[in-house]
N, C-alpha and C positions, 0 to 999 in steps of 0.2 A: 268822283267827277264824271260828269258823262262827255266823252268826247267821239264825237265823227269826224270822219272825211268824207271831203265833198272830191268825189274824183271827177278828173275830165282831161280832154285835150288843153280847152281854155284860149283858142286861136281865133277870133282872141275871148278875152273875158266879155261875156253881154250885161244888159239890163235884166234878161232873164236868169243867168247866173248868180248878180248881187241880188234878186228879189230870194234866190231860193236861201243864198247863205242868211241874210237877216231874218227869213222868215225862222231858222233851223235854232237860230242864236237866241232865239224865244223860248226854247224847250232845253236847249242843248247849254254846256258850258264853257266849251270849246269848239271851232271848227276848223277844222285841216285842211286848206284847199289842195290837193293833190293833182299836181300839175303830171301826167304821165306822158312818157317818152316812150314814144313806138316810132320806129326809125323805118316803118313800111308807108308812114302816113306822113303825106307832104304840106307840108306848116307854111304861114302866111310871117311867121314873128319865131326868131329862134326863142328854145325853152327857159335860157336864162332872162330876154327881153319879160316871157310871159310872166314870169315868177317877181320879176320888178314893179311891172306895171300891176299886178294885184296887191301886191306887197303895199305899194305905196295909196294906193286904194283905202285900205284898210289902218295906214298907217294910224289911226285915233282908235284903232277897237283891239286891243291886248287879246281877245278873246280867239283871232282868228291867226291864224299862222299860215305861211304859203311854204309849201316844199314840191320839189318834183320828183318823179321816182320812175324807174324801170323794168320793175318785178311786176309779180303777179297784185292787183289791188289789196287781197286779201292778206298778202305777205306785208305791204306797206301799212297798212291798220294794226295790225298787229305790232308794227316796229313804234307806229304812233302810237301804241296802247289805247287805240278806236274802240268802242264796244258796239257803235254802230257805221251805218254807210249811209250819206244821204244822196238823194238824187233825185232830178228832175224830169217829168213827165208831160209834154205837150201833146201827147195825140195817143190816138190808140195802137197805133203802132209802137210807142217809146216804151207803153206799157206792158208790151206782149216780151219784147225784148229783155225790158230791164227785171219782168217777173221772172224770167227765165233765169238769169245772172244772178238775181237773188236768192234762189231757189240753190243753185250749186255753191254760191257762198256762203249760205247756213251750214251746206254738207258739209262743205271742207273744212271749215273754220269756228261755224256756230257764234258768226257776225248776222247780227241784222240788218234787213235793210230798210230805210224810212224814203219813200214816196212821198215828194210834196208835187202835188198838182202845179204848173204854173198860171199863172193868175190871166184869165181870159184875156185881155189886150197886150199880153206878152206871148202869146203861143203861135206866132209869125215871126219871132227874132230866134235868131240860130246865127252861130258862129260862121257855117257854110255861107250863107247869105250876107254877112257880115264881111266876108272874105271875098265876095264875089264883088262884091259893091266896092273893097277897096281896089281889087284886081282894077277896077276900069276908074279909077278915082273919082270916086263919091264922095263927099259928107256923110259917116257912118254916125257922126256924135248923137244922133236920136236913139242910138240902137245901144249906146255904150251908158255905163255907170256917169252920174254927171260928176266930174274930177278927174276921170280914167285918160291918160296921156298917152299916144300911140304912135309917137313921134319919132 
């Protein structure tokens, strides 16, 4: 079975999130969405809220599972029995960063990691911006999965 995880904050979940996990669920046989808790970084939706609203997302696709975790990622894939890590790249800069991370997560653990490009009319949606827009009450529903409830 080839299973990854798809690690993130997930604060919340976007359009650009669910393109990269269906895109992954084309190669892949499992995906793990790995919700991580870092208690230095200030969240728009507590961690069980995020883990619901993906959860129920997905609730027709068996293939994808939502967990959160607080360890190291490479510690969390392994406990999922991941062989890989997927993750998404909008700019040159995601990709200077995430080679870097991938680079020490081969060393430590000899996980790979798979880069999906995000699809050109998605590389303007980010969670931060997502959060900023509900900060001042916006309509974010163009930026979210069409089903996703953030209620």
């Amino acid at each position: 079975m080839r299973r990854a995880i798809f690690p993130g904050t997930f604060d919340p979940f976007t359009i650009g999130h669910y393109s990269v996990v269906k895109r992954a669920l084309t190669f892949m046989d499992e995906v793990v969405i790995g919700i991580g808790i870092n208690e230095n970084k200030k969240t728009w939706f507590p961690t069980g809220k995020r883990v619901k609203m993906i959860e129920q997302l997905f609730a027709d696709e068996p293939r994808v599972k939502v967990d959160a975790y607080a360890c190291l990622t490479i510690d969390f894939a392994r406990d999922k029995e991941a062989q890989f890590i997927i993750r998404g790249i909008r700019t040159v800069r995601d990709f200077e960063y995430e080679e870097t991370i991938a680079d020490i997560n081969r060393k430590l653990a000899g996980i790979e990691t798979i880069l999906l490009f995000t699809e050109p009319e998605l590389t303007s949606v980010s969670s931060t911006i997502v959060r900023e827009l509900l900060q001042f009450g916006k309509d974010v529903t163009p930026f979210l999965p069409e089903g996703m409830k953030i209620d």
